[in-house]
C-alpha positions in Angstrom: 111.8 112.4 79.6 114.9 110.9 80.3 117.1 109.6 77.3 118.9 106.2 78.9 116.9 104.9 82.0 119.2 102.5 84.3 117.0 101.3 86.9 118.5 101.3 90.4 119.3 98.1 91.9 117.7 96.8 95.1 114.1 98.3 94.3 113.0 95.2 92.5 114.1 91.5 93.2 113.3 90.2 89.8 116.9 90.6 87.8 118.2 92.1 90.5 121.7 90.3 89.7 125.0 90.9 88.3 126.0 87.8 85.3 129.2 87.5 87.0 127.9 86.7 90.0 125.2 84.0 88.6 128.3 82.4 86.9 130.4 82.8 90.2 127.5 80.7 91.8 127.6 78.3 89.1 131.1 77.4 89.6 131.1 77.4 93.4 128.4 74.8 92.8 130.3 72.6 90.6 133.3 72.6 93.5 131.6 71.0 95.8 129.2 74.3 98.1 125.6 73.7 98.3 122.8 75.3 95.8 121.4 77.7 98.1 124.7 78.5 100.6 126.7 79.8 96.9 123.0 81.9 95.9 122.9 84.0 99.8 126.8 84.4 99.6 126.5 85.9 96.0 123.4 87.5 96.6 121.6 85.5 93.9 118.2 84.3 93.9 118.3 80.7 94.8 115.5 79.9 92.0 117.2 81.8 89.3 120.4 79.8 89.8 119.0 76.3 90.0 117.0 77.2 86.9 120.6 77.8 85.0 121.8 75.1 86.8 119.4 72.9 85.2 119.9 74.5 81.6 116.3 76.3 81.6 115.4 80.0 80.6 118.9 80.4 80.0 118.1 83.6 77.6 118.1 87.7 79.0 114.9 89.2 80.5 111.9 90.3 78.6 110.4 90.3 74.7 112.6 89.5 72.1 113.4 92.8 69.9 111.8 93.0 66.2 115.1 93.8 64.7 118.6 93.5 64.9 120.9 95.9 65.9 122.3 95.9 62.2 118.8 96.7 60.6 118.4 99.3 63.4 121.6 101.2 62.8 120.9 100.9 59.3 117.4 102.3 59.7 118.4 105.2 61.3 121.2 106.1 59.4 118.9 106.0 56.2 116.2 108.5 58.4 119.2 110.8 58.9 120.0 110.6 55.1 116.4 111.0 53.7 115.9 113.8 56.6 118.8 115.5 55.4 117.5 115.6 51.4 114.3 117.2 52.9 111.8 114.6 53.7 111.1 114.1 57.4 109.4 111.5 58.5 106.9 111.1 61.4 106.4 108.3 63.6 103.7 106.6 61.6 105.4 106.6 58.7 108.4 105.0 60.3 106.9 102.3 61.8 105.4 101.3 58.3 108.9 101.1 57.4 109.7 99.2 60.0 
């Protein structure tokens, strides 16, 4: 199984798009080019950047995450601890804790 996926571009068109370039089309937009000339030249979808254009679904792609990245890092670094002093724990029992 592989450790960190990283999906290749090009095979799916939803999210297929760099943030720079989104914010590239935003400002050619405000200086004067037309909504769907600045999404072909930046290789944007032209639905995704009226729909930041407008202000909606402004937030990143999918489910929201149950915990921070704090609680995570914390969470594991008290596994490594309590694994350490002898007590494993298995993936049941972690998501309890969790």
């Amino acid at each position: 199984m592989v450790r960190k996926y990283e999906r290749t571009p090009g095979l799916r068109k939803y999210g297929d798009y760099n943030e720079d370039n989104l914010l590239a089309v935003m400002d050619a937009v405000k200086s004067g080019i037309s909504k769907k000339l600045a999404a072909i030249v930046y290789k944007v979808p032209h639905t995704t950047s009226v729909r930041r254009l407008l202000g909606r679904n402004i937030g990143k792609i999918g489910h929201l995450t149950v915990s921070t990245a704090e609680e995570e890092r914390l969470i594991t670094e008290t596994l490594g601890i309590v694994s350490h002093w002898g007590f494993p724990l298995t993936k049941p029992n972690i998501r309890d804790i969790v």
